[in-house]
C-alpha positions in Angstrom: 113.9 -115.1 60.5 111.1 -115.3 63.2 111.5 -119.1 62.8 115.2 -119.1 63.4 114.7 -116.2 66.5 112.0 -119.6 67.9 114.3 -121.9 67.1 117.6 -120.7 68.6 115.7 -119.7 72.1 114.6 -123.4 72.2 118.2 -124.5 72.0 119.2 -122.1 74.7 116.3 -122.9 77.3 117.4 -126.8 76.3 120.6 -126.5 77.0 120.0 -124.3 80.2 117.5 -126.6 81.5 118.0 -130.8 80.6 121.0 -130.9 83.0 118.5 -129.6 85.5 115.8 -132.0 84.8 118.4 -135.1 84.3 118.6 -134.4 87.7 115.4 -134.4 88.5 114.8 -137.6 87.2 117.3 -139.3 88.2 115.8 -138.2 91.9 113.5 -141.1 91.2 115.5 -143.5 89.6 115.8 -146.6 92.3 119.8 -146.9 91.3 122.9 -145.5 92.4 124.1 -144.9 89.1 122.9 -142.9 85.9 121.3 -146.3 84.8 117.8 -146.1 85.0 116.6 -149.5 87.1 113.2 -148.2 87.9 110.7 -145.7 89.9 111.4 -145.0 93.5 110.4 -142.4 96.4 113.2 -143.4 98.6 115.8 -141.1 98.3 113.4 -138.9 99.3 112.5 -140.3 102.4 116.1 -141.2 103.0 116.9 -137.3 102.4 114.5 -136.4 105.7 115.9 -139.2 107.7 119.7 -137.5 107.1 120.5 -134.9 110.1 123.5 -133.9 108.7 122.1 -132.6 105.5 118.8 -131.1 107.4 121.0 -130.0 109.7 123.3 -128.0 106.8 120.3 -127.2 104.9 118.8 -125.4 108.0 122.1 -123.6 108.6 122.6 -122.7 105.1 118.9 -121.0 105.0 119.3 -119.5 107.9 122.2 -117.8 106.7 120.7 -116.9 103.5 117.9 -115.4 105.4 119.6 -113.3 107.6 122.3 -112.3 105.1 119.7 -111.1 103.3 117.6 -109.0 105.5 120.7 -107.2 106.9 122.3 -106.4 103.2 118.7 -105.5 101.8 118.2 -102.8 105.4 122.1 -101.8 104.9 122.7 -101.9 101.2 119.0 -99.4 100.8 120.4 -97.1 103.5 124.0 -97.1 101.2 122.2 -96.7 98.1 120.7 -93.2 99.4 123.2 -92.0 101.3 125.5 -92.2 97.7 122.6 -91.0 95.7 122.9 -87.9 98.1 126.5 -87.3 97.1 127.0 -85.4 93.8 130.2 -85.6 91.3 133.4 -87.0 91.4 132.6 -88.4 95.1 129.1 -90.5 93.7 131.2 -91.8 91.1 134.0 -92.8 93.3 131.6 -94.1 95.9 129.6 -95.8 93.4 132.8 -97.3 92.1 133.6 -98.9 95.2 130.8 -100.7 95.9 130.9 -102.4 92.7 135.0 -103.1 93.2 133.1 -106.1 95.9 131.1 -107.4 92.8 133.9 -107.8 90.5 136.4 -109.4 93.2 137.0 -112.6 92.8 134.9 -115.0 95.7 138.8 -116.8 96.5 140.4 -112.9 97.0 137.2 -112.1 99.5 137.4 -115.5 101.2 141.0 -115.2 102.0 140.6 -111.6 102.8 137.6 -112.2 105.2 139.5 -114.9 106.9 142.8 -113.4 107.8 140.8 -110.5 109.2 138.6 -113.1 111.3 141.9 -114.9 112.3 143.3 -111.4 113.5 140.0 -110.3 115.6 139.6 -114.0 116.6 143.0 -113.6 118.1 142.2 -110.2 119.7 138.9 -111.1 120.9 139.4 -115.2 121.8 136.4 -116.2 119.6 136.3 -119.0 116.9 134.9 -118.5 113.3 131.5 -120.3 113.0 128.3 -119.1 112.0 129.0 -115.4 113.1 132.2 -114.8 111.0 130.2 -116.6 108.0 127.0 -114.9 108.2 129.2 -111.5 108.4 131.1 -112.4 105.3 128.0 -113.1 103.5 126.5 -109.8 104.0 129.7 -108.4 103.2 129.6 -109.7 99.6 125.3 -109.5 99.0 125.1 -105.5 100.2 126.9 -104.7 96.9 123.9 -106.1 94.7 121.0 -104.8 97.1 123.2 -101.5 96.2 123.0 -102.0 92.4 119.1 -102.9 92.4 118.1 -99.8 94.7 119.8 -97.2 93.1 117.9 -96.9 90.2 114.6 -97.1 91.5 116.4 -93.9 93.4 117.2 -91.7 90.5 113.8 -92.3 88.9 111.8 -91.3 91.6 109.7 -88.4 92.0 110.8 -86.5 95.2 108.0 -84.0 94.3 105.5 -87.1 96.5 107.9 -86.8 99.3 107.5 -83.1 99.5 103.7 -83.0 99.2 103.6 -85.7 102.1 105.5 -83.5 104.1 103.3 -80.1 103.2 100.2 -82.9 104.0 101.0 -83.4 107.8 104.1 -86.3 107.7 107.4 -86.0 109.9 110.1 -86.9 108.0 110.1 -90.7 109.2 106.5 -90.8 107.8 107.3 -89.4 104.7 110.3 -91.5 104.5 108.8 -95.0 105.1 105.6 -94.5 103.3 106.9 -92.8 100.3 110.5 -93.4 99.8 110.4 -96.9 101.3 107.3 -97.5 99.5 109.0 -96.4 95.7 112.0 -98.5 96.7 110.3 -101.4 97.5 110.8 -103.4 94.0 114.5 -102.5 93.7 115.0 -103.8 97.9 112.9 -106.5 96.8 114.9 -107.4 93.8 117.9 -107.3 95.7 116.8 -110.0 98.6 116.0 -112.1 96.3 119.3 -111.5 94.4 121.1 -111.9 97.6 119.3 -114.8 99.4 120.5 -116.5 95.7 124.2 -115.7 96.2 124.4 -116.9 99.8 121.9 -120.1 98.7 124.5 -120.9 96.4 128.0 -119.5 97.8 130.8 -122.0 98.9 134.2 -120.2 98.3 133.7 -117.5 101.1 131.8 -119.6 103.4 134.8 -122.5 103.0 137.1 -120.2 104.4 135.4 -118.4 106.9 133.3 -121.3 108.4 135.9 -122.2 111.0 136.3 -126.2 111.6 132.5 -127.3 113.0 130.4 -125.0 111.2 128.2 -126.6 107.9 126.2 -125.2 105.2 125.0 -127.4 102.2 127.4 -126.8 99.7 130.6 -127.8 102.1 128.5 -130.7 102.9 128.1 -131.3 99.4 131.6 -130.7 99.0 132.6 -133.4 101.8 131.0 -135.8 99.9 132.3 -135.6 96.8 135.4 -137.6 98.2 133.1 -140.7 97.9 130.1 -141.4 95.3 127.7 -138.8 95.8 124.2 -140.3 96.8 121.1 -139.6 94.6 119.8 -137.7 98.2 121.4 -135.2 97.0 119.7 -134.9 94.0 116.1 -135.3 95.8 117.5 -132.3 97.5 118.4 -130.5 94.4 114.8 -130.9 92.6 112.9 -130.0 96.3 114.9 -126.5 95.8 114.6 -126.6 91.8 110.5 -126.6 92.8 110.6 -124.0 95.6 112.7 -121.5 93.5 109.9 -122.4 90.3 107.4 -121.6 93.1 108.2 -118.6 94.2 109.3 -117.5 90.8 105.2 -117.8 89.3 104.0 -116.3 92.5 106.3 -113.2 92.0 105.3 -112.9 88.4 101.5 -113.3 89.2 102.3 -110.4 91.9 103.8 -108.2 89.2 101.3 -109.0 86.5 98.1 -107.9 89.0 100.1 -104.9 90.0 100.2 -103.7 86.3 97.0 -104.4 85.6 95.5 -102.7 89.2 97.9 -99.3 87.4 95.7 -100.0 84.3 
């Protein structure tokens, strides 16, 4: 049975991950096409030469960034102010937040832009990288939401009280007790976020206005024509960062644990 258990994981890591590393190596193949016609760095160097994808990929983490530091400061803040709320009006409140997850991306998308249309009308401004980076905190709060509040309900507000009998104002108490228990679920939910907007296209196609790029509607654009093996240098140079910061995060976790030991 153990065998079998082994056996069947190794089928689901394969067929999670081959498509991945196709793509990876056909990064280096010195063809167009998926036949292999021998090693090359090119594409590479052709990928740094492009402005327009730098220029999407800059936009795109930009985006990411910010939407993620605003949900992660905003999403915390709504996590315990619904924790605070007891009953039928937790459950309700709870209930709405995850309403966002379970949307459908098309039903936000359109719904963002007609209210950016309206306001844009109002106000005389254009959608752009405001309107997008304001849709994509509206859909990555909900998850910061999800990872804080139960890091919430199992913390121990007996520590906040005793840093408050010890000599801390509220604030005090607040950032280096509450902020400091909270930390792995705010963290969780960055990272969580700064995926979704990394990878989102739906919301920010319809939001984005007519001059404003992130990587996947350049991506997009280009799938009209052949798309060029840059974009797969591209792909494998964010396969690697993401495997990066993945082992550095578990080496964090794994010297925490043993610093509790």
């Amino acid at each position: 049975m153990k065998k079998f258990s082994k056996i069947y994981t190794a089928l689901i890591i394969l067929f999670m991950y081959v498509p991945i590393l196709t793509l990876i190596l056909f990064s280096f193949n010195d063809g167009k096409t998926t036949v292999w016609k021998g090693f090359t760095l090119r594409w590479y160097a052709d990928l740094f030469k492009d402005s327009q994808i730098i220029s999407s990929l800059w936009n795109t983490l930009l985006i990411a960034l910010l939407a993620s530091l605003f949900a992660t400061v905003l999403g915390t803040m709504a996590a315990i102010g619904i924790n605070n709320f007891k009953g039928k009006k937790k459950i309700l409140l709870q209930n709405a937040g995850n309403i966002e997850i379970l949307t459908p991306d098309i039903v936000t998308g359109v719904a963002l832009m007609l209210m950016f249309t309206l306001l844009g009308t109002a106000l005389h401004f254009k959608m752009g990288f405001i309107t997008v980076l304001l849709a994509h905190i509206t859909f990555c709060t909900p998850y910061v939401v999800l990872n804080v509040l139960p890091r919430i309900r199992h913390m121990d507000y007996a520590v906040y009280e005793a840093a408050l009998d010890l000599g801390c104002n509220q604030w005090q108490a607040f950032r280096k007790v509450v902020i400091h228990e909270l930390m792995p679920g705010m963290f969780s939910g960055f990272l969580m976020s700064f995926t979704f907007s990394m990878d989102d296209f739906v919301i920010t196609y319809f939001t984005r206005g007519s001059s404003f790029q992130t990587l996947s509607i350049q991506i997009y654009s280009m799938t009209h024509q052949r798309i060029s093996p840059k974009i797969n240098a591209l792909s494998a140079l964010m396969f690697v960062a993401v495997l990066i910061l993945m082992i550095i995060i578990n080496i964090k976790d794994k010297n925490q644990e043993k610093r509790k030991v």
